[in-house]
C-alpha positions as CSV (number, residue, x, y, z in Angstrom):
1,X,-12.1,40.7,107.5
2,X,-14.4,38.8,105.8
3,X,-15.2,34.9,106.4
4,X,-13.5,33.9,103.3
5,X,-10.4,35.9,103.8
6,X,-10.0,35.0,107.7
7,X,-10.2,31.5,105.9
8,X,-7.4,31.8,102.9
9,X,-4.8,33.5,106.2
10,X,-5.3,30.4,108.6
11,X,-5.8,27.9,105.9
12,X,-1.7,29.9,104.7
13,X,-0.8,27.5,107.5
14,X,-1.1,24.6,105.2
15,X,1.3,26.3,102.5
16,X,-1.2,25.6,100.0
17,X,-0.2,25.7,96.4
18,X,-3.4,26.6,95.3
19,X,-6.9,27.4,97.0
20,X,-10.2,28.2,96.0
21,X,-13.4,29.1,98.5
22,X,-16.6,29.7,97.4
23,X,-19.3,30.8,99.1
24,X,-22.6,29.1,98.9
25,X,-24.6,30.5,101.5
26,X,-27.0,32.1,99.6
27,X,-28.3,29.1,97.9
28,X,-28.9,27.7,101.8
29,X,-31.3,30.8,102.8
30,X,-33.9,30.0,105.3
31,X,-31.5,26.9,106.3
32,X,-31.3,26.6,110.3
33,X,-27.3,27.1,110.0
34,X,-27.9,30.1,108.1
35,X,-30.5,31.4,110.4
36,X,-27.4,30.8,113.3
37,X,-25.2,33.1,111.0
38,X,-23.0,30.0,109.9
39,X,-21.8,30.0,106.3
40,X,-22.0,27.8,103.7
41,X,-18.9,27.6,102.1
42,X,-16.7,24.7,99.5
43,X,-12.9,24.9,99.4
44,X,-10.1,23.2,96.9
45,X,-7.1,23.0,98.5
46,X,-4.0,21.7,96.8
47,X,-1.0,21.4,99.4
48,X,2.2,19.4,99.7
49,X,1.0,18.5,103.5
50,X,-1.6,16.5,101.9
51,X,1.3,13.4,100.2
52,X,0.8,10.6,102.1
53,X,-2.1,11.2,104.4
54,X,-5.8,9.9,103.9
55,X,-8.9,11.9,103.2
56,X,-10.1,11.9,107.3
57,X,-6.5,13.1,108.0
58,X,-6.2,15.7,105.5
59,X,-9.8,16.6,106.4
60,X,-8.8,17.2,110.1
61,X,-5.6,19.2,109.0
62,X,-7.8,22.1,107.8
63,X,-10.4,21.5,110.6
64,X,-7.4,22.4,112.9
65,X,-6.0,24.7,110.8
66,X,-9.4,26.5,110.8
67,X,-10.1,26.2,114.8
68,X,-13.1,27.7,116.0
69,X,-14.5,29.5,112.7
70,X,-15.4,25.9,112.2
71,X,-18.3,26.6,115.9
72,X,-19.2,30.0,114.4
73,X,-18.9,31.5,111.3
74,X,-18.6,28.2,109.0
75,X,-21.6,26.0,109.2
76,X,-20.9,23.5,106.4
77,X,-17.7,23.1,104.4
78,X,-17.2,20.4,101.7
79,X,-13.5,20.1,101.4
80,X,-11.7,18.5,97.9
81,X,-8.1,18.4,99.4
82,X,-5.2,17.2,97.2
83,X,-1.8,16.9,96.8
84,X,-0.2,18.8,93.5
85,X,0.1,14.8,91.7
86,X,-3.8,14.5,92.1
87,X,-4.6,17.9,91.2
């Protein structure tokens, strides 16, 4: 399974209404994450889960929903998570 499929299933967690991952590893070539195998990647993620919470804490609920791709195959992820309102 690829990195940004194993991250759409765990990130299903979340019930997300919406979600969109790009991968920009290739524009980090040569990068020492990189070099370690770690992806670049950014994700939009619009979720009811989100109502409510602060960016940290809405940060942290994909952190946890990702779990350890977060030590190996993800090196950097800039996250833009809203609820439906702000989307």
């Amino acid at each position: 399974m690829s990195t940004i499929d194993e991250i759409r299933d765990r990130l299903s967690a979340l019930e997300p209404v919406s979600i969109e991952i790009g991968d920009d590893s290739a524009l980090h070539a040569g990068h020492v994450g990189a070099a370690g195998g770690g992806g670049h990647y950014r994700l939009r993620i619009v979720a009811k889960c989100f109502h409510g919470k602060n960016t940290v804490a809405r940060h942290r609920l994909v952190y946890d929903a990702l779990g350890d791709l977060m030590r190996t195959r993800i090196h950097a992820l800039a996250i833009q998570a809203l609820t439906a309102d702000e989307a």
